[in-house]
PDB file of N, CA, C and O in Angstrom:
ATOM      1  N   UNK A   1     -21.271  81.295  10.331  1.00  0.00           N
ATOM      2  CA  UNK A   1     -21.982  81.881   9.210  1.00  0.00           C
ATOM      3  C   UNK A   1     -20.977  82.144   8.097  1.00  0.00           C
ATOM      4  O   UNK A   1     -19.871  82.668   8.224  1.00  0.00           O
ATOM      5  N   UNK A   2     -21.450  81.769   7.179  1.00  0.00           N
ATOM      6  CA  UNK A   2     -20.678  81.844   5.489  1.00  0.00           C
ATOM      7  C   UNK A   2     -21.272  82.796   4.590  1.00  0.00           C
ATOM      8  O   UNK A   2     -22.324  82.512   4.017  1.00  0.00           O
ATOM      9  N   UNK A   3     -20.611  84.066   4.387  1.00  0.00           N
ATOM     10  CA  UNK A   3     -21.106  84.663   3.643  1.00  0.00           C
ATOM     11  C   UNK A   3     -20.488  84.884   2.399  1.00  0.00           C
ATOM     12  O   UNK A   3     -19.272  84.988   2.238  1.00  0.00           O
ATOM     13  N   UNK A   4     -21.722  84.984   1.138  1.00  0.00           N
ATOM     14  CA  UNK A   4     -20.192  84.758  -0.217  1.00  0.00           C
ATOM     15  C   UNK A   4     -20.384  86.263  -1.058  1.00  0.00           C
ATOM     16  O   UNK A   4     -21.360  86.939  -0.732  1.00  0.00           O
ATOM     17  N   UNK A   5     -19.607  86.708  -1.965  1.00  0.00           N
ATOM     18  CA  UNK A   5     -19.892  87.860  -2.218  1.00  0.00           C
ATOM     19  C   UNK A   5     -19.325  87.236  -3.829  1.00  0.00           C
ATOM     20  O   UNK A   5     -18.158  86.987  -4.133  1.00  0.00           O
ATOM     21  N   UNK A   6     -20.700  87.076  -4.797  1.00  0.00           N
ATOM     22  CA  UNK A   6     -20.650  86.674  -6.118  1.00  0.00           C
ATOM     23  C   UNK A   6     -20.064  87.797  -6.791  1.00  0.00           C
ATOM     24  O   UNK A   6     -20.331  88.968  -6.519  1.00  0.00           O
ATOM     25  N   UNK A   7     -19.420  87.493  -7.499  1.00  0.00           N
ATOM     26  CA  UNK A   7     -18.867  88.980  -8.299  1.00  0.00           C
ATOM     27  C   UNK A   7     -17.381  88.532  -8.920  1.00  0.00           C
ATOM     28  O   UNK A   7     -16.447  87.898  -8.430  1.00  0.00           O
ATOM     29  N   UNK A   8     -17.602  89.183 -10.283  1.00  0.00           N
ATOM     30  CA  UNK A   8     -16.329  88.881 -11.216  1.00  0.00           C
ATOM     31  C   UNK A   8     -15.210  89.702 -10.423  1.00  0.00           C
ATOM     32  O   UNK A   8     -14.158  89.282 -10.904  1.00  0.00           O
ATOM     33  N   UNK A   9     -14.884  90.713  -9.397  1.00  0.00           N
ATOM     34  CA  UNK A   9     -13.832  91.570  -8.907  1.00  0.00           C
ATOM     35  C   UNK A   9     -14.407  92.932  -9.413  1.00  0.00           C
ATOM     36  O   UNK A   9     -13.542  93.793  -9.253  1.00  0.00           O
ATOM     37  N   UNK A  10     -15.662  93.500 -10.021  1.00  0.00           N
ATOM     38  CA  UNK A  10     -15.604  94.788 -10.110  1.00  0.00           C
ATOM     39  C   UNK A  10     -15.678  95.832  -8.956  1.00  0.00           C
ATOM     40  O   UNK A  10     -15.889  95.551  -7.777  1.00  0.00           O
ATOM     41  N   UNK A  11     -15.486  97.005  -9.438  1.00  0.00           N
ATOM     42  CA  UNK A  11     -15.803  98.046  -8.545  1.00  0.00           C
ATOM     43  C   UNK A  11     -16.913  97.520  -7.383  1.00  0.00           C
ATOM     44  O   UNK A  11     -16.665  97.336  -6.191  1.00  0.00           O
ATOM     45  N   UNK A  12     -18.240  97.327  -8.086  1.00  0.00           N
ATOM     46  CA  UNK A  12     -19.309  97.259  -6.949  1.00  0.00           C
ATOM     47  C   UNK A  12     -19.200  95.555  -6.197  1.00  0.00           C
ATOM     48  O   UNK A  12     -19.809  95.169  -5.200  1.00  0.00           O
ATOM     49  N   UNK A  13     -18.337  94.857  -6.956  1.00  0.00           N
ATOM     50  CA  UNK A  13     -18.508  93.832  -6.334  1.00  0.00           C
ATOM     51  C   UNK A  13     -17.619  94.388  -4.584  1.00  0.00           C
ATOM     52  O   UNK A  13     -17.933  94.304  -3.396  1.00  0.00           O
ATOM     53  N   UNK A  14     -16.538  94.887  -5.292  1.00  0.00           N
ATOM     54  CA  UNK A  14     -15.493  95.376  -4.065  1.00  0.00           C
ATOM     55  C   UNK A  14     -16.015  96.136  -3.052  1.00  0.00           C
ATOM     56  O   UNK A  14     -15.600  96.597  -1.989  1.00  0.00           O
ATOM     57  N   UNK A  15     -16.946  96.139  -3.615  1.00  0.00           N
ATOM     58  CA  UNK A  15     -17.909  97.727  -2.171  1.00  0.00           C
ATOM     59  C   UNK A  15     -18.697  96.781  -1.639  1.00  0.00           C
ATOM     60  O   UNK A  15     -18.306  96.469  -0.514  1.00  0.00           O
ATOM     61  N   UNK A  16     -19.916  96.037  -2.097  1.00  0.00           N
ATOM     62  CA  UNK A  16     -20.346  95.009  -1.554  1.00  0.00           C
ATOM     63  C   UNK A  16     -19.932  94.241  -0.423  1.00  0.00           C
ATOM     64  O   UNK A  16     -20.699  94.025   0.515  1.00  0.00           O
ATOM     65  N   UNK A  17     -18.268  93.642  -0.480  1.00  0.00           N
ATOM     66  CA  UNK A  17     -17.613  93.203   0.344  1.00  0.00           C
ATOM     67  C   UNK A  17     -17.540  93.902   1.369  1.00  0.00           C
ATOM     68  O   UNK A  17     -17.948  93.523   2.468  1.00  0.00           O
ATOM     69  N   UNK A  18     -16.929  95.186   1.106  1.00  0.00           N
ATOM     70  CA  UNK A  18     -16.478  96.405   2.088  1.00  0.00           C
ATOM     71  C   UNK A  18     -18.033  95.999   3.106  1.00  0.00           C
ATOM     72  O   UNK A  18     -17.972  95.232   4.066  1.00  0.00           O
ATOM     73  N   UNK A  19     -19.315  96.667   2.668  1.00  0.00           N
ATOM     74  CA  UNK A  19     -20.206  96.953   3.232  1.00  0.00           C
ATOM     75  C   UNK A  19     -20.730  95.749   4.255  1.00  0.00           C
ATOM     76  O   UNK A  19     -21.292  95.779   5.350  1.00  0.00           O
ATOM     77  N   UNK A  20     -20.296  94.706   3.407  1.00  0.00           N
ATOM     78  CA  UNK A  20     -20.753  93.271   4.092  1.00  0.00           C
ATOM     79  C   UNK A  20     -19.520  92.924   5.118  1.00  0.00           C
ATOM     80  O   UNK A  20     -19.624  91.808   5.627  1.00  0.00           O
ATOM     81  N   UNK A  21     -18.353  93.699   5.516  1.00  0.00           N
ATOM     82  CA  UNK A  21     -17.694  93.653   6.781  1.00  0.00           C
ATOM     83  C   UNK A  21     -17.799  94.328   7.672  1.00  0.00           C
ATOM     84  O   UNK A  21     -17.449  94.285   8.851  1.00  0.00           O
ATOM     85  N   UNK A  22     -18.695  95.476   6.607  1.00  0.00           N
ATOM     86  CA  UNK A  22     -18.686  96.432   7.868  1.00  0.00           C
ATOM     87  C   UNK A  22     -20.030  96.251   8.702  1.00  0.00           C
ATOM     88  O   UNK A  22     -20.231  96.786   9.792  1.00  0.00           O
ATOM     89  N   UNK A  23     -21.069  95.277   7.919  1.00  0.00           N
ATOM     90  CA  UNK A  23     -22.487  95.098   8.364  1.00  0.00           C
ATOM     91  C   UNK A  23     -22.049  94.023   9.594  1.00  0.00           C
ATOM     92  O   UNK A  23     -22.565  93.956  10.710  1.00  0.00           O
ATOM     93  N   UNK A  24     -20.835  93.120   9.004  1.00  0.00           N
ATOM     94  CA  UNK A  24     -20.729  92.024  10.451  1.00  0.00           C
ATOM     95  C   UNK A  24     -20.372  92.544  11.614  1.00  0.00           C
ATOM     96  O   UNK A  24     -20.807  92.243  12.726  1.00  0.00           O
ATOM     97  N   UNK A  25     -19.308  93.588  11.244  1.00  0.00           N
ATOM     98  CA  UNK A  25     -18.480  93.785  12.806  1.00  0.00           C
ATOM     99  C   UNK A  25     -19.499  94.870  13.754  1.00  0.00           C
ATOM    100  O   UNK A  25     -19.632  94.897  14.978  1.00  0.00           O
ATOM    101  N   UNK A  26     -20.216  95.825  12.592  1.00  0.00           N
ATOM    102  CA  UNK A  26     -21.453  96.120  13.493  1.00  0.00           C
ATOM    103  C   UNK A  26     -22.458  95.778  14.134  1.00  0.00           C
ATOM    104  O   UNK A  26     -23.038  96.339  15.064  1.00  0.00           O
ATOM    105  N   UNK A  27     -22.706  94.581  13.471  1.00  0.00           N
ATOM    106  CA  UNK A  27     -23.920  93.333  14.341  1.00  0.00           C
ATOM    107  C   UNK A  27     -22.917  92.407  15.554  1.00  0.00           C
ATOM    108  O   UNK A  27     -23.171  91.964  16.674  1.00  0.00           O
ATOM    109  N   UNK A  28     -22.117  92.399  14.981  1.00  0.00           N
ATOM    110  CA  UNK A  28     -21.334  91.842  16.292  1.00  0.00           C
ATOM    111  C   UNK A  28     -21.284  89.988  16.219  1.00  0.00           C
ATOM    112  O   UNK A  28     -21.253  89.158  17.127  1.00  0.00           O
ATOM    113  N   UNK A  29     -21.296  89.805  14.403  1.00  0.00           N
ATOM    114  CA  UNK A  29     -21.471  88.593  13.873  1.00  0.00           C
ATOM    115  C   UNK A  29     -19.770  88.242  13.998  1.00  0.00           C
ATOM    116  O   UNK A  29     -18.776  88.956  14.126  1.00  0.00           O
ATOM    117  N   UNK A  30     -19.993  86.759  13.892  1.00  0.00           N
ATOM    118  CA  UNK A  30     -19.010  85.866  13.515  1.00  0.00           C
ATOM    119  C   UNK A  30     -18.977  85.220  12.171  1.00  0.00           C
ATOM    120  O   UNK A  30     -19.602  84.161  12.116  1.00  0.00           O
ATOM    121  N   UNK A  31     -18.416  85.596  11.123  1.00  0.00           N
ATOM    122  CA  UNK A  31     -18.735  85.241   9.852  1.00  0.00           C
ATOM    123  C   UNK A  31     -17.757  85.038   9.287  1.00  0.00           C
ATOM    124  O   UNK A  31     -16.953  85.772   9.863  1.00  0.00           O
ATOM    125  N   UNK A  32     -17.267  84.551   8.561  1.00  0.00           N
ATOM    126  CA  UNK A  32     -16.192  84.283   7.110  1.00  0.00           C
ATOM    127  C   UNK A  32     -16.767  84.537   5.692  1.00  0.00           C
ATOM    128  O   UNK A  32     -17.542  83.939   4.946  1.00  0.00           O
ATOM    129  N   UNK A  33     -15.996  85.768   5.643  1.00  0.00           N
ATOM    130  CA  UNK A  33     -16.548  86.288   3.735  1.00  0.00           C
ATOM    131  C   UNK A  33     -15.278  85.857   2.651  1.00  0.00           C
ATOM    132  O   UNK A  33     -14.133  86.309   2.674  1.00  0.00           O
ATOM    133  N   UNK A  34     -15.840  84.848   1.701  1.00  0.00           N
ATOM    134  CA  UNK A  34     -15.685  84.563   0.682  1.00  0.00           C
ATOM    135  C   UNK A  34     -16.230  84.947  -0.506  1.00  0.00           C
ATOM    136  O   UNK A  34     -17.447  85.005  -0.683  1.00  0.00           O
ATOM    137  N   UNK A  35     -15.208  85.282  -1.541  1.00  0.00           N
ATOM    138  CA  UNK A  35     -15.507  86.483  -2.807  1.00  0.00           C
ATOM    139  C   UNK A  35     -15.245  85.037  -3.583  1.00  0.00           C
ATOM    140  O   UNK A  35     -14.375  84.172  -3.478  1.00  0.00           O
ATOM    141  N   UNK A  36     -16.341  85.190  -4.351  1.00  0.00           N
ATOM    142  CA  UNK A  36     -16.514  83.764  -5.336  1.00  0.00           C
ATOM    143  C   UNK A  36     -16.623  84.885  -6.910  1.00  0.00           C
ATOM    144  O   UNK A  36     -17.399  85.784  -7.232  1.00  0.00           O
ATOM    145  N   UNK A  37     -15.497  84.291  -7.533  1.00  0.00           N
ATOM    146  CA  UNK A  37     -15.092  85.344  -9.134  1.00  0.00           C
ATOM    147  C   UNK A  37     -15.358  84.352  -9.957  1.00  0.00           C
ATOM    148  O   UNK A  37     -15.667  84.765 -11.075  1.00  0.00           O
ATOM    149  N   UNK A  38     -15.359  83.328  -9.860  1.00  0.00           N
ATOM    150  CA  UNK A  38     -15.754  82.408 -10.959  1.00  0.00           C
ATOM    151  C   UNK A  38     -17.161  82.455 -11.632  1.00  0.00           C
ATOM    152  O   UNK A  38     -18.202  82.572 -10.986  1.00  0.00           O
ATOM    153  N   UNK A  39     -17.112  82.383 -12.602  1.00  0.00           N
ATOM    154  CA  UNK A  39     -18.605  83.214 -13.470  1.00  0.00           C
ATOM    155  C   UNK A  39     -19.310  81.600 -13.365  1.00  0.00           C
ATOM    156  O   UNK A  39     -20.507  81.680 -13.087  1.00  0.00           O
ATOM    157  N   UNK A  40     -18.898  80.402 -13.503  1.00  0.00           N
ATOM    158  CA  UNK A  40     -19.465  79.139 -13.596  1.00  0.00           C
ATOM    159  C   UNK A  40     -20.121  78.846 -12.134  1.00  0.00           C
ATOM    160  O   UNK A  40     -21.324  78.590 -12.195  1.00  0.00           O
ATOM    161  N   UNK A  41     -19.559  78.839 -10.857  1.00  0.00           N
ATOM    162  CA  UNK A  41     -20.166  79.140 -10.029  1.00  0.00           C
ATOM    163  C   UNK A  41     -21.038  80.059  -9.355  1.00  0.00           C
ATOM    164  O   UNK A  41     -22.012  79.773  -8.659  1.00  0.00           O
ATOM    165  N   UNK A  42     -20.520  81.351  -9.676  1.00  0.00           N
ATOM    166  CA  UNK A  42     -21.691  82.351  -9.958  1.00  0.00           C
ATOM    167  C   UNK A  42     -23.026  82.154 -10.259  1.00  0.00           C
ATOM    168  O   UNK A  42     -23.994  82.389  -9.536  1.00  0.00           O
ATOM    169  N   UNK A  43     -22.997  81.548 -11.773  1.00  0.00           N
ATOM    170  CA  UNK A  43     -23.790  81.243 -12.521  1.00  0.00           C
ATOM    171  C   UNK A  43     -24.642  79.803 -11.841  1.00  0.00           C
ATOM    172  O   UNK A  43     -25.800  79.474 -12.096  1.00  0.00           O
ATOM    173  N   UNK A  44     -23.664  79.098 -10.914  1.00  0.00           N
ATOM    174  CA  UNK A  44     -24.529  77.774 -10.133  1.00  0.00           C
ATOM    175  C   UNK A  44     -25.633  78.283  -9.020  1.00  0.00           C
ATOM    176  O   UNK A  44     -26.588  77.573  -8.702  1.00  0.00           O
ATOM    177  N   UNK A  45     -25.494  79.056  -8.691  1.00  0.00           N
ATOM    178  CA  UNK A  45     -25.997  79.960  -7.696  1.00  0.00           C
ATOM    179  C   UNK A  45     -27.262  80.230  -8.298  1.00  0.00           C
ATOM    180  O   UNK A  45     -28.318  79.951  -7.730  1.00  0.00           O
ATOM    181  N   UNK A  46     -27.199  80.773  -9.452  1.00  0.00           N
ATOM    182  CA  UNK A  46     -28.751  80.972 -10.081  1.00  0.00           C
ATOM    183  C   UNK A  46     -28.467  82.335 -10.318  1.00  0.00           C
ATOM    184  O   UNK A  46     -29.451  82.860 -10.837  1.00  0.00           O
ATOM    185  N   UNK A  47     -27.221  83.398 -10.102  1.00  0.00           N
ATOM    186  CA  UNK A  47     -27.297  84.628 -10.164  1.00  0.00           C
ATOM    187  C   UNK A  47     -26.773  84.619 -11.599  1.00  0.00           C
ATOM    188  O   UNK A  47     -25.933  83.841 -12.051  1.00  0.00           O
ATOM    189  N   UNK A  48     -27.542  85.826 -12.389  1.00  0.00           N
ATOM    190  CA  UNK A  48     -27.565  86.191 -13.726  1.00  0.00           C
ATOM    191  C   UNK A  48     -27.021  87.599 -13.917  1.00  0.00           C
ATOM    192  O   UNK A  48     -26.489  87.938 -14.974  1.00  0.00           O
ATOM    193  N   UNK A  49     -27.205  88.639 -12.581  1.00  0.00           N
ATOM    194  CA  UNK A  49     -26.856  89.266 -12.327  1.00  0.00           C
ATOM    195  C   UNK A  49     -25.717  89.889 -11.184  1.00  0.00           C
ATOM    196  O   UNK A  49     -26.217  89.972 -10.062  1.00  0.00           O
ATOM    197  N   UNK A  50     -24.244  90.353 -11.266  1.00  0.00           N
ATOM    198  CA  UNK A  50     -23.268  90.593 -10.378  1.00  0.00           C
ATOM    199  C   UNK A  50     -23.957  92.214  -9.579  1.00  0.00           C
ATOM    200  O   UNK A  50     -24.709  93.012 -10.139  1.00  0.00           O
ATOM    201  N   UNK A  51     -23.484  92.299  -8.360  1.00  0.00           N
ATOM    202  CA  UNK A  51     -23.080  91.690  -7.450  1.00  0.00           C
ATOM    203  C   UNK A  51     -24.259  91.081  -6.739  1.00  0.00           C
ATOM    204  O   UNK A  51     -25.387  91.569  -6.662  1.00  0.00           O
ATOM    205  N   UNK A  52     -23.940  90.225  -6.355  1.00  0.00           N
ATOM    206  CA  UNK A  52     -24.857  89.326  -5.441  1.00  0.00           C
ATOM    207  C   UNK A  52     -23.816  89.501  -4.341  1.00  0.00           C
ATOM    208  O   UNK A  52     -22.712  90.032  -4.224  1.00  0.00           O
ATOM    209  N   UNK A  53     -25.205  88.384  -3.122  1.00  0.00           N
ATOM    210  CA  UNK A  53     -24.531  88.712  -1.949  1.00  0.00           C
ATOM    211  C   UNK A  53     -25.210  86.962  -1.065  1.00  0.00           C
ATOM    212  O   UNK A  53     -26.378  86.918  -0.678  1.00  0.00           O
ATOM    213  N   UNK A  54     -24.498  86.039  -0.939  1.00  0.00           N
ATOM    214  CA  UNK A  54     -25.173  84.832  -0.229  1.00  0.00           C
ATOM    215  C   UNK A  54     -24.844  84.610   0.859  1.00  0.00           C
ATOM    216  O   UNK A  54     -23.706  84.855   1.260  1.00  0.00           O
ATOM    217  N   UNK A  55     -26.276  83.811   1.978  1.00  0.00           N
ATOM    218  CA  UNK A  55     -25.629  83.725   3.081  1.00  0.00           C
ATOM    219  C   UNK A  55     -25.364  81.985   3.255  1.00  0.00           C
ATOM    220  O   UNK A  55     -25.838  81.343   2.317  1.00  0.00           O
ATOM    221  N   UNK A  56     -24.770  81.279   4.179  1.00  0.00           N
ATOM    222  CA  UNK A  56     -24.625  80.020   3.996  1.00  0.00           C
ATOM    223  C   UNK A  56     -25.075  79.380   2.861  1.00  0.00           C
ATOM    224  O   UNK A  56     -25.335  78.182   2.976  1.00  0.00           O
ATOM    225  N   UNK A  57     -25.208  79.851   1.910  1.00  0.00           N
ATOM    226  CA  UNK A  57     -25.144  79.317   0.547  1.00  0.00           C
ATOM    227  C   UNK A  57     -26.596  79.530  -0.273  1.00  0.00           C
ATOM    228  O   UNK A  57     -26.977  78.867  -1.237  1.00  0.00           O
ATOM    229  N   UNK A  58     -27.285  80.618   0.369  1.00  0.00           N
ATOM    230  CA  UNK A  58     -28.513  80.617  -0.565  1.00  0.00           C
ATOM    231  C   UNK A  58     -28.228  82.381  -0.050  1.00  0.00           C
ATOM    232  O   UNK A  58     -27.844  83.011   0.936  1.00  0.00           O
ATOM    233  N   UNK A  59     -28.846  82.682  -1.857  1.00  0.00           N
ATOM    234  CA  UNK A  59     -28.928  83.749  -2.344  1.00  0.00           C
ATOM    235  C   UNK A  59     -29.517  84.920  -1.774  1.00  0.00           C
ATOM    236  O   UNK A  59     -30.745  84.841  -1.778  1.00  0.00           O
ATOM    237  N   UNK A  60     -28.957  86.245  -1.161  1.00  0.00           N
ATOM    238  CA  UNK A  60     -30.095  87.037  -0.583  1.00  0.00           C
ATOM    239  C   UNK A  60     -30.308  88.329  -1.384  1.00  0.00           C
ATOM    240  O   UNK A  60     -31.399  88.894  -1.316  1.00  0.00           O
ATOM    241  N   UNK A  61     -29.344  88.808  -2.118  1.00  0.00           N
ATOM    242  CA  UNK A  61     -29.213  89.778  -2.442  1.00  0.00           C
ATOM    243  C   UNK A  61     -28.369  90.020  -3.785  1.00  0.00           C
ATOM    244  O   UNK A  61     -27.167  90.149  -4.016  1.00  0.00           O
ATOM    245  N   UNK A  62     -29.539  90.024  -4.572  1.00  0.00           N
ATOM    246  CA  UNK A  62     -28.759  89.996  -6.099  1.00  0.00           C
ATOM    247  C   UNK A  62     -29.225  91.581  -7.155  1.00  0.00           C
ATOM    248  O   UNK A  62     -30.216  92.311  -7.193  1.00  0.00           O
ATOM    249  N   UNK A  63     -27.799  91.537  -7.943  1.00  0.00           N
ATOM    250  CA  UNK A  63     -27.629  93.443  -8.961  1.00  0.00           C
ATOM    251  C   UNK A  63     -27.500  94.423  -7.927  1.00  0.00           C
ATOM    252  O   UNK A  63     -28.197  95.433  -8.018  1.00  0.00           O
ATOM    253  N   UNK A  64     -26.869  94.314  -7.142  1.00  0.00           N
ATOM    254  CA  UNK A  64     -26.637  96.278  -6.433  1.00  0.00           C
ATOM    255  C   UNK A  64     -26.006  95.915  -5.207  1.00  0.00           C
ATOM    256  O   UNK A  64     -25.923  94.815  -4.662  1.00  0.00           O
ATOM    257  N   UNK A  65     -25.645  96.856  -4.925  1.00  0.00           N
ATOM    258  CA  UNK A  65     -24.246  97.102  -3.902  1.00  0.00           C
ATOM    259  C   UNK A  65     -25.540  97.372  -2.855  1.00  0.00           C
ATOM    260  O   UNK A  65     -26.444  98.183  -3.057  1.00  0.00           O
ATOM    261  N   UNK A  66     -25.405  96.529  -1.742  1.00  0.00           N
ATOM    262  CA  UNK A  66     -26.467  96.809  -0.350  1.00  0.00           C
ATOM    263  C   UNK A  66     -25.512  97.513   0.618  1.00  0.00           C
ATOM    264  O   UNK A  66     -24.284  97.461   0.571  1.00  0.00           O
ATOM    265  N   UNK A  67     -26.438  98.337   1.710  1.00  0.00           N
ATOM    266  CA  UNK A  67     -25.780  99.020   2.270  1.00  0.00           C
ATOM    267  C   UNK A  67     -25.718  98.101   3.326  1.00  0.00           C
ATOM    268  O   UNK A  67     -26.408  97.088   3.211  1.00  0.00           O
ATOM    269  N   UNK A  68     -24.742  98.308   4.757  1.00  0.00           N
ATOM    270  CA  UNK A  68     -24.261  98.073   5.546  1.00  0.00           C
ATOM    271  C   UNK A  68     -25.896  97.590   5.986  1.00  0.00           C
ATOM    272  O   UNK A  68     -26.280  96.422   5.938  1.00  0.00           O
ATOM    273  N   UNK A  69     -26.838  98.887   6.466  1.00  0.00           N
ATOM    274  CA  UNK A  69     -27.546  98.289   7.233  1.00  0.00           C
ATOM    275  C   UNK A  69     -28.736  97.557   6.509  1.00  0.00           C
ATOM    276  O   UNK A  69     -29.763  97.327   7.148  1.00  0.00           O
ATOM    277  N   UNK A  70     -28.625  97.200   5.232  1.00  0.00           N
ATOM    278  CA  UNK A  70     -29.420  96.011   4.223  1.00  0.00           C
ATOM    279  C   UNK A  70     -29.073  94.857   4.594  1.00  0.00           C
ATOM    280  O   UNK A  70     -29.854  93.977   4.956  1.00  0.00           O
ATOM    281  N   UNK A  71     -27.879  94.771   4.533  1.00  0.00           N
ATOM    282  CA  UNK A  71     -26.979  93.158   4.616  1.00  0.00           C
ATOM    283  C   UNK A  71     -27.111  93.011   5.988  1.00  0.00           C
ATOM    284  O   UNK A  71     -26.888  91.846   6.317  1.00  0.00           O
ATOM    285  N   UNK A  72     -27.505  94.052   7.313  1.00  0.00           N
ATOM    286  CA  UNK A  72     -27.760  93.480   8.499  1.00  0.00           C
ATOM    287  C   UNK A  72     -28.557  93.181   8.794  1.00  0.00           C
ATOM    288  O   UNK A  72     -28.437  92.596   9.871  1.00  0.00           O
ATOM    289  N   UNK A  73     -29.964  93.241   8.272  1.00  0.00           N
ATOM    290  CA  UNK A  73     -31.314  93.101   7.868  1.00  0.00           C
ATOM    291  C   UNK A  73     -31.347  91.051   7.280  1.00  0.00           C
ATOM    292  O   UNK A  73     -31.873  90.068   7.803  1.00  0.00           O
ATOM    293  N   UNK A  74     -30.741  91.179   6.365  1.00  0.00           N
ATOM    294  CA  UNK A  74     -30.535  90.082   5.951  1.00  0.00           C
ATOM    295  C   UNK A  74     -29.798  89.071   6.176  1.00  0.00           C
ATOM    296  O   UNK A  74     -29.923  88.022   5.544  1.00  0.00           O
ATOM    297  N   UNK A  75     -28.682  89.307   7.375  1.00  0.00           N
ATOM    298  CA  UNK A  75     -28.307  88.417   8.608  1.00  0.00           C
ATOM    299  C   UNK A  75     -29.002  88.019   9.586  1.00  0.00           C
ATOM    300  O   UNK A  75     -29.210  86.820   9.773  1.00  0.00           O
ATOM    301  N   UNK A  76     -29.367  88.757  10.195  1.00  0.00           N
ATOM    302  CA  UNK A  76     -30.382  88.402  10.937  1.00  0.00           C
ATOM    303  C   UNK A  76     -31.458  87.837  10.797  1.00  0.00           C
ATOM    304  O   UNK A  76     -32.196  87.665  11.767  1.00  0.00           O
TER     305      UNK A  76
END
């Protein structure tokens, strides 16, 4: 599982991440998180709004920092 965490590097993008490691190691996932800062790819994605949150490459969670147990919701 590939999870990407869209975001130019702000604050909430950085929490996003946080929350989305802490949602894997609590589900007991095997995942690789990649922080994608590039606004052109960002923008390929279809997100208009930061932070987003994708899983193998389609969009689940776009504008707001999800909590731990959101993003485990949306792994599963």
């Amino acid at each position: 599982m590939k999870i990407q965490i869209l975001g130019t590097g702000c604050p909430s993008c950085t929490k996003l991440a946080e929350n989305a490691k802490q949602a894997i190691k609590e589900a007991g996932l095997d995942a690789e998180i990649e922080k994608v800062t590039d606004i052109n790819q960002i923008t390929a994605f279809g997100v208009m709004m930061t932070p987003a949150l994708a899983v193998d490459g389609t969009v689940k969670i776009v504008g707001k920092v999800a909590s731990p147990e959101e993003i485990k919701k949306v792994l599963k």
